[in-house]
C-alpha positions, 0 to 999 in steps of 0.5 A, a space after each residue: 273086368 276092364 276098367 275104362 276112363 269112361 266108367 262112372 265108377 272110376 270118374 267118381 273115385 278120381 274127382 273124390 281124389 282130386 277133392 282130397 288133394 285140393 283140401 289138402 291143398 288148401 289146408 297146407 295154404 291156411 296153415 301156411 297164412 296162418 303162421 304167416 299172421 303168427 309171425 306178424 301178430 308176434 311182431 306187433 305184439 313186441 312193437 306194442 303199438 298205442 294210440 299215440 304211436 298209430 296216430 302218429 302214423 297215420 299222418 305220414 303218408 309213407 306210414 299209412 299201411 302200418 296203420 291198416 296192418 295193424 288194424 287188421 291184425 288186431 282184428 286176427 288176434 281176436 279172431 284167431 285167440 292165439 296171441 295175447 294182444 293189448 291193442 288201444 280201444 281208440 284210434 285217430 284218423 285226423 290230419 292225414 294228408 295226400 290220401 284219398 277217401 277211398 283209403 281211408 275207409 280201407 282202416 274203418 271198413 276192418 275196424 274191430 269191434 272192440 274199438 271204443 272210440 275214433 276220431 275223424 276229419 274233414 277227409 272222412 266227412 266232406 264230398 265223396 267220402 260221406 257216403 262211405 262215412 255214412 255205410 260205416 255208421 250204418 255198419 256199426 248200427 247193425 252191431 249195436 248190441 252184439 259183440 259185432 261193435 262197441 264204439 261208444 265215443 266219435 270225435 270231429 275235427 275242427 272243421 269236419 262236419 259242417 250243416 251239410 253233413 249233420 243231419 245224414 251223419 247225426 241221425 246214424 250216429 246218436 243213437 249208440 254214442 255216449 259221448 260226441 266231440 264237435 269242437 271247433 265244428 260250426 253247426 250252423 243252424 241246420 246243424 244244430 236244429 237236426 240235433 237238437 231234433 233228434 234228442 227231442 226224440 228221445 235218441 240222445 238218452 244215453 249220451 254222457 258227453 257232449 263238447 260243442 266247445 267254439 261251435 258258434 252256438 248262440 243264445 237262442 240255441 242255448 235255450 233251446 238245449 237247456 230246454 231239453 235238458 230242464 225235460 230230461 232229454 239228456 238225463 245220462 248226461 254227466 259232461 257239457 262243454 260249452 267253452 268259446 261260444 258267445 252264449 257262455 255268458 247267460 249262467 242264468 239261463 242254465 241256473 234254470 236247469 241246474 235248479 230243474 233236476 233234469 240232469 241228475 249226473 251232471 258233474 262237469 261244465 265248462 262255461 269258459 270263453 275268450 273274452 269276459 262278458 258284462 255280467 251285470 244286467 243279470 247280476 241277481 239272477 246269476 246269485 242264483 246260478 251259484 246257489 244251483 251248483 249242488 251235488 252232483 255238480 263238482 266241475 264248474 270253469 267259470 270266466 267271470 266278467 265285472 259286475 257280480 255283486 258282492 255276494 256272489 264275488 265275496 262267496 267264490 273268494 270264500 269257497 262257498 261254491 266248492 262245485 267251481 274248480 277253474 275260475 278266469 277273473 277279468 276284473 277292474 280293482 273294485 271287483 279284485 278286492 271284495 273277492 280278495 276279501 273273501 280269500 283272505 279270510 279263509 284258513 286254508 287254500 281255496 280248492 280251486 284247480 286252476 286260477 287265472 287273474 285278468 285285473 286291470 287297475 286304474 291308477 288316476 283317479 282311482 289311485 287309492 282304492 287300486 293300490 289298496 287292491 294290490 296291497 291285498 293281493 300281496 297279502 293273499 299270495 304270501 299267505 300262501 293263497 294263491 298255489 292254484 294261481 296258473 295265469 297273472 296278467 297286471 295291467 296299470 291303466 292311466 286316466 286323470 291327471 299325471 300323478 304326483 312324485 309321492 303317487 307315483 312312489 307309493 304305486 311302484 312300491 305297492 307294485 315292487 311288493 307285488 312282484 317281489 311275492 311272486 317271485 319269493 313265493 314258490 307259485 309252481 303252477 304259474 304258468 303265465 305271467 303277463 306284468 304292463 310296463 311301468 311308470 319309470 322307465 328305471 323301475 323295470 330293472 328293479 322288475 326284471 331284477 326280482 323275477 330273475 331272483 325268483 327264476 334263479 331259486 327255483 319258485 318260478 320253474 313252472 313258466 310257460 309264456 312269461 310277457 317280457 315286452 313290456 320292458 324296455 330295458 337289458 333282459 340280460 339278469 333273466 337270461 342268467 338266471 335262467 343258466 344259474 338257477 338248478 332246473 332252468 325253465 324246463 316247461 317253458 314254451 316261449 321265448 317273446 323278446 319281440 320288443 325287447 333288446 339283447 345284448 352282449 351278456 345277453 346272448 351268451 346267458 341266453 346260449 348258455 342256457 340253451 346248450 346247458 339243457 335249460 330249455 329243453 320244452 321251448 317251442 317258440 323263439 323271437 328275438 329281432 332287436 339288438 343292441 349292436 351288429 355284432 350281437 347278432 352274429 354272435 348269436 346266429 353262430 350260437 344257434 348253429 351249435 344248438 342246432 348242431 346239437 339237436 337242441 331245437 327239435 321242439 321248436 314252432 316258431 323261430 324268428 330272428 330278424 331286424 331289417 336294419 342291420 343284415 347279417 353278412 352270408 357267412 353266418 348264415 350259410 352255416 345256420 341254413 347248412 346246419 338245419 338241412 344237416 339236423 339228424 333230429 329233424 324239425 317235425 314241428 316247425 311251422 313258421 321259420 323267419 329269418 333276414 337273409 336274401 333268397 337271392 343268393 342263398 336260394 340254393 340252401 333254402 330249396 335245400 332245406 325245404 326239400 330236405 323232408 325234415 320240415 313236414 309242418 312247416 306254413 310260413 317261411 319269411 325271407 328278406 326277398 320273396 322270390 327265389 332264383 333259378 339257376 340250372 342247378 336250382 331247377 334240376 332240386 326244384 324238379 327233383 322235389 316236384 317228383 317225389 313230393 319232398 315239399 311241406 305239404 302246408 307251406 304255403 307262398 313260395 316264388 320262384 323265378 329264373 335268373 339266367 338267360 335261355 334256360 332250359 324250361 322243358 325238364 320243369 314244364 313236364 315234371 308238373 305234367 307227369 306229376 300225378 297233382 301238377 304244382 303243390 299248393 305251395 308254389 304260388 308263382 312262377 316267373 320264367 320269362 327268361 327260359 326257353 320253352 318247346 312245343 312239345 312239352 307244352 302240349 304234355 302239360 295241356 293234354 295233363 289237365 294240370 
C-alpha cells in the first residue's frame, strides 16, 4: 500500500518529528543560555560585588547596565541554585543622573526577593515615574508574606518625596516595612497628616524605625505623634530620629511618652538640633523627661541649651542619666560649671559616646565666675574626663568696661592652661576644635605654640576641622608639626587658613607634609592670604607636584586666590595642565577657586572641564567669568557638547566669542543634534562677533531645543 503526502497517517508522524526537532532544538538553546548565564554568574560571583560598589555605579551613566545585569543575574542564581552567590541584601539607586524613569524601574521590576532594603530619589518618586514607583509598591505588597518579597526598609533621598506623592506611596508602603527613612523630605502637613493617619489605623504596628530627621516637623505634629505613641500605635517601635526639627526642643512633650509605656522597645532617640533652644520655660517639666530615660531606653543624643536647672545639669555631669550617649552643650560659664561639677566628681569617665562643648564665657563683668569655669574645665580634662569629648568650641565674649592688665593676665593664663590640657592630653577623639581669637594679639603665638606641640606628640592626631582663623598670626609652627610629628594628621579633612596669612616656611611645612603622606584624608583646601608675591608661586608650584603625584584625589574644595596679588601664567599653565593630566582624577570635587583669567587660559580650563575627570564639580570661580572663543576653542566646546563630557552640576559657565566672523554653523547644529540641547551648565552664550546660516538656524528651530 502506497503511502501518499495526503495520508493522514504520515502527516501525523511528520508533525510528531517536526515537534521532536523543535524540542530538541530548543533544549540545545536553553542549555546553551544556560551556560551562558553560568559563565556570567562565575564572572560576578569572582567580581563579588557590594552594595558600595553597585551603588557606586549606578550613579555613572555609562555603568548603569552593570547594575541591571547584576540584579538579574543575582535573581538566576537563585532560581537556577547552581552558583553560590552572596549577593548585598540593599541596593541604592539615588543620585543617578541622565537616565530616564523608564530605565530605572528596568532594575526594581527584576528586583529579587531576597532584597531587604532600597534607596530611591526624586527620579523614582517625581511626575511620571510615580505611577511606576506605585506598581512596584503594589508588586511587592502582593509577596508580602511569601517567599516572592522580603523588603523590610526604604529609604528617601533628601528631597524625594514631598505632599504630593506621601499619601499614594505611604499608603502601599507602611504596611510591610520595619523601617522608613525620610531625612531631609519636607512632608508638609498633608504629608505627615496621610502618615500620621495611617499609623492611627492600625498599619504602622510593625515598624522599628523611623527617621524624620530635618522633615520640618513642628510642635503641633510632634504632639500629634507622640500621641499615637503614648496609645501604642507604634508599640514595635525600637528607633525615632527626630534630629533637625524645630520641635526637638519640647522633651517635655516626649517626657510624656517615655513615662506612658506605650513604646516598650524603644531603645534609640535622636533629639539632635542645629541651634540650642531655651530651655528654661519648661525647666522643671524637663526633670521629668531625664527621670523617664529608663530601660529600654539606652541611646539618647541630646542638644541642650541654657536654663536646665541644677538638678538636671549636676545629674548628666554625673552620669545619673546612663540612657544619654551623645550630648552637644551650648552653655554660657554658669550652666559649664554645675555640670562640670558633676563630672569632676566621678571616679571614672563618663560613658558618654560622644561629647561636644559649644561654651561661650563672658569675660566683663562676669570675669571671675568665667575664669573659675575654665579653671574647672581644665581640671576635668587632665583628670582624664574628657576622652569622649569629639567637639570643643571656646568663645570669649567682651561686655562691660576694658579689663585691667592684672584681668587680662589671669584670663590668658586661665586660658593658656586650657589649651595646654588640650594639647598634653592625648584627646584622640577631637575632632573639631573651634578656640576665639584672644585679648593680645602676642598671645596667639603662645596658642599656636601649644597646639603645634600637642599635633607634633601625636594627642591630637584625631582632628578633623580645626578653626584657625581666629589667628592672626604665622601658622608656620602648626604646619611643622604636622610634617615632624609620626602620623601627621591623617583624618584631617580641612584645611581653613581663609584669614590667616602663610609665609615662606609655611608653605614648605605645608608642601611637606602633603607629599610626605601627612594628610592623606584632606577633602578641603583654602588658602588666599600671603605674606608675599613670591610665596604664592612658590606654593602653586608646590601643588602642581602633589597633583602630579596624585596626592589630592580626596579633595571637595580647593581654593587658592588673593585678587591683590595675580600670579603670572607660567605657574599656573602647569597646575591647570597637571589637573587635566591626573591619572587618578578628582571624582569629588565640587568647588574649584583659582585667580587666573579665563581669557587667556580659556583653552586649559574647557580642557579641564571636559576632560571627564571633574564629574562632581557645582562651581567654578575664576578671575573672569566668561570664557573666550576662538576656532579652537569652539571645535572642544562642540566636541563636549556631543559626548556630553561636562560636569553634570556645574552650574554658570560664559562663553563668548573672541574673534571676528567666526564660523557659528558647527556650534548652532551640535546643540541641535544634541539629544537635550545646551546643558544646564551653559548659562550664556554671547556670539555676536560669528556668522550665522540660515539653515542651521532653521535645524535648531525645528529641534524644539
Amino acid at each position: 500500500m502506497d503511502m501518499t503526502a495526503s495520508d493522514p497517517e504520515v502527516k501525523n508522524v511528520e508533525a510528531h518529528g517536526d515537534a521532536m526537532l523543535d524540542d530538541k532544538g530548543r533544549k540545545i538553546e536553553m542549555e546553551r543560555q544556560e551556560k551562558r548565564v553560568e559563565g556570567l554568574l562565575a564572572l560576578l560571583k569572582h567580581w563579588g560585588p557590594t552594595a558600595e560598589s553597585l551603588a557606586k555605579f549606578a550613579k555613572q551613566r555609562d555603568f548603569f547596565g552593570v547594575v541591571w545585569l547584576s540584579v538579574f543575574l543575582f535573581k538566576k542564581s537563585r532560581e537556577m541554585g547552581k552558583v553560590s552567590i552572596d549577593p548585598p541584601c540593599s541596593l541604592n539607586l539615588s543620585g543617578i543622573c541622565g537616565l530616564s524613569p523608564e530605565k530605572l524601574f528596568l532594575i526594581l521590576h527584576y528586583l529579587p526577593s531576597f532584597y531587604e532594603e532600597i534607596k530611591v530619589d526624586s527620579l523614582a518618586m517625581k511626575g511620571r515615574a510615580l505611577p511606576l514607583f506605585i506598581h512596584f509598591l503594589e508588586r511587592v505588597q502582593e509577596g508580602v508574606g511569601s517567599k516572592r518579597a522580603q523588603l523590610k526598609s526604604v529609604v528617601f533621598a533628601e528631597n524625594a518625596i514631598g505632599p504630593l506623592e506621601a499619601p499614594s506611596v505611604f499608603l502601599l508602603l507602611l504596611p510591610f516595612l520595619e523601617s522608613l527613612c525620610l531625612k531631609g523630605n519636607a512632608l508638609g502637613n498633608e504629608g505627615f497628616g496621610s502618615l500620621l493617619g495611617l499609623v492611627l489605623d492600625g498599619r504602622g504596628r510593625g515598624l522599628k524605625s523611623l527617621d524624620l530627621q530635618r522633615c520640618g516637623l513642628k510642635v503641633s505634629g510632634l504632639e500629634q505623634l507622640c500621641s499615637m505613641l503614648e496609645r501604642g500605635e507604634l508599640s514595635s517601635l525600637e528607633t525615632l530620629d527626630l534630629e533637625g526639627n524645630e520641635c526637638v526642643h519640647r522633651l517635655d512633650i516626649l517626657g510624656r511618652v517615655l513615662k506612658g509605656g506605650g513604646t516598650p522597645c524603644l531603645r534609640h532617640l535622636n533629639l539632635l538640633s542645629d541651634t540650642a533652644g531655651e530651655n528654661s520655660a519648661h525647666s522643671k517639666r524637663l526633670t521629668g523627661f531625664f527621670k523617664a530615660l529608663r530601660p529600654p531606653v539606652e541611646d539618647v543624643k541630646l542638644h541642650l541649651g541654657k536654663g536646665l536647672g541644677e538638678e538636671v545639669l549636676r545629674g548628666l555631669g554625673a552620669g545619673q542619666y546612663d540612657a544619654v550617649r551623645f550630648l552637644h552643650l551650648n552653655w554660657t560659664g554658669r550652666d559649664l560649671r554645675s555640670f562640670l561639677t558633676g563630672v569632676a566628681a566621678l571616679a571614672e569617665t563618663p560613658k558618654f559616646e560622644a561629647l561636644e562643648l559649644n561654651v561661650s564665657l563672658c569675660v566683663g563683668v562676669q570675669l571671675q565666675n568665667s575664669i573659675e569655669s575654665l579653671k574647672l574645665l581644665v581640671e576635668v580634662i587632665e583628670k582624664g574626663r574628657f576622652c569622649s569629648c569629639r567637639k570643643m568650641r571656646l568663645y570669649l565674649e567682651t561686655a562691660g568696661p576694658p579689663l585691667s592688665d592684672s584681668q587680662a593676665e589671669a584670663l590668658e593664663e586661665a586660658t593658656l592652661s586650657f589649651c595646654r590640657a588640650v594639647a598634653v592630653m592625648k584627646l584622640h577623639r577631637l575632632s573639631h576644635l573651634h578656640l576665639c581669637r584672644f585679648l593680645r594679639e602676642n598671645f596667639d603665638n603662645h596658642v599656636i605654640s601649644l597646639l603645634g606641640g600637642g599635633v607634633r606628640v601625636g594627642n591630637l592626631r584625631g582632628l578633623r576641622v580645626p578653626d584657625l582663623n581666629f589667628l592672626f598670626v604665622d601658622v608656620s609652627v602648626l604646619l611643622d608639626a604636622i610634617g615632624e610629628s609620626e602620623e601627621g594628621l591623617p583624618v584631617l579633612e580641612e584645611l581653613n587658613l581663609c584669614r590667616v596669612p602663610i609665609k615662606s616656611e609655611g608653605v614648605k611645612f605645608l608642601t611637606g607634609a602633603l607629599l610626605s603622606g601627612k594628610l592623606t584624608a584632606l577633602s578641603v583646601l583654602c588658602i588666599v592670604q600671603w605674606y608675599s608675591f613670591g610665596e604664592r608661586v612658590e606654593f602653586i608650584r608646590a601643588l602642581t607636584e602633589a597633583v602630579r603625584l596624585g596626592m589630592f584625589s580626596n579633595l571637595v574644595t580647593l581654593h587658592i586666590s588673593d585678587s591683590s596679588q595675580h600670579v603670572p601664567r607660567n605657574p599656573w599653565t602647569e597646575f591647570i595642565k597637571a589637573l587635566t593630566e591626573s591619572e587618578v582624577g578628582y571624582p569629588r570635587l565640587k568647588s574649584l577657586q583659582m585667580d587666573v583669567s579665563i581669557q587667556w587660559a580659556s583653552a586649559l580650563m574647557l580642557a579641564v572641564l571636559t576632560s571627564g575627570r571633574f564629574k562632581s564639580l557645582e562651581s567654578l570661580c575664576t578671575c573672569n567669568s566668561e570664557f573666550d572663543l576662538d576656532q579652537n576653542n569652539f571645535q572642544v566646546l562642540c566636541e563636549a557638547l556631543r559626548s556630553r563630557t561636562f560636569p553634570p552640576n556645574l552650574w554658570g559657565l560664559r562663553f563668548r566669542t573672541s574673534v571676528q566672523n567666526i564660523n557659528l554653523n558647527p556650534l548652532i547644529r551640535t546643540i541641535a543634534e544634541s539629544e537635550n540641547g545646551l546643558p544646564p551648565c551653559v548659562t550664556a552664550l554671547n556670539l555676536a562677533q560669528g556668522n550665522l546660516g540660515g539653515e542651521a538656524l532653521d535645524l535648531l528651530a525645528s529641534s524644539g531645543q
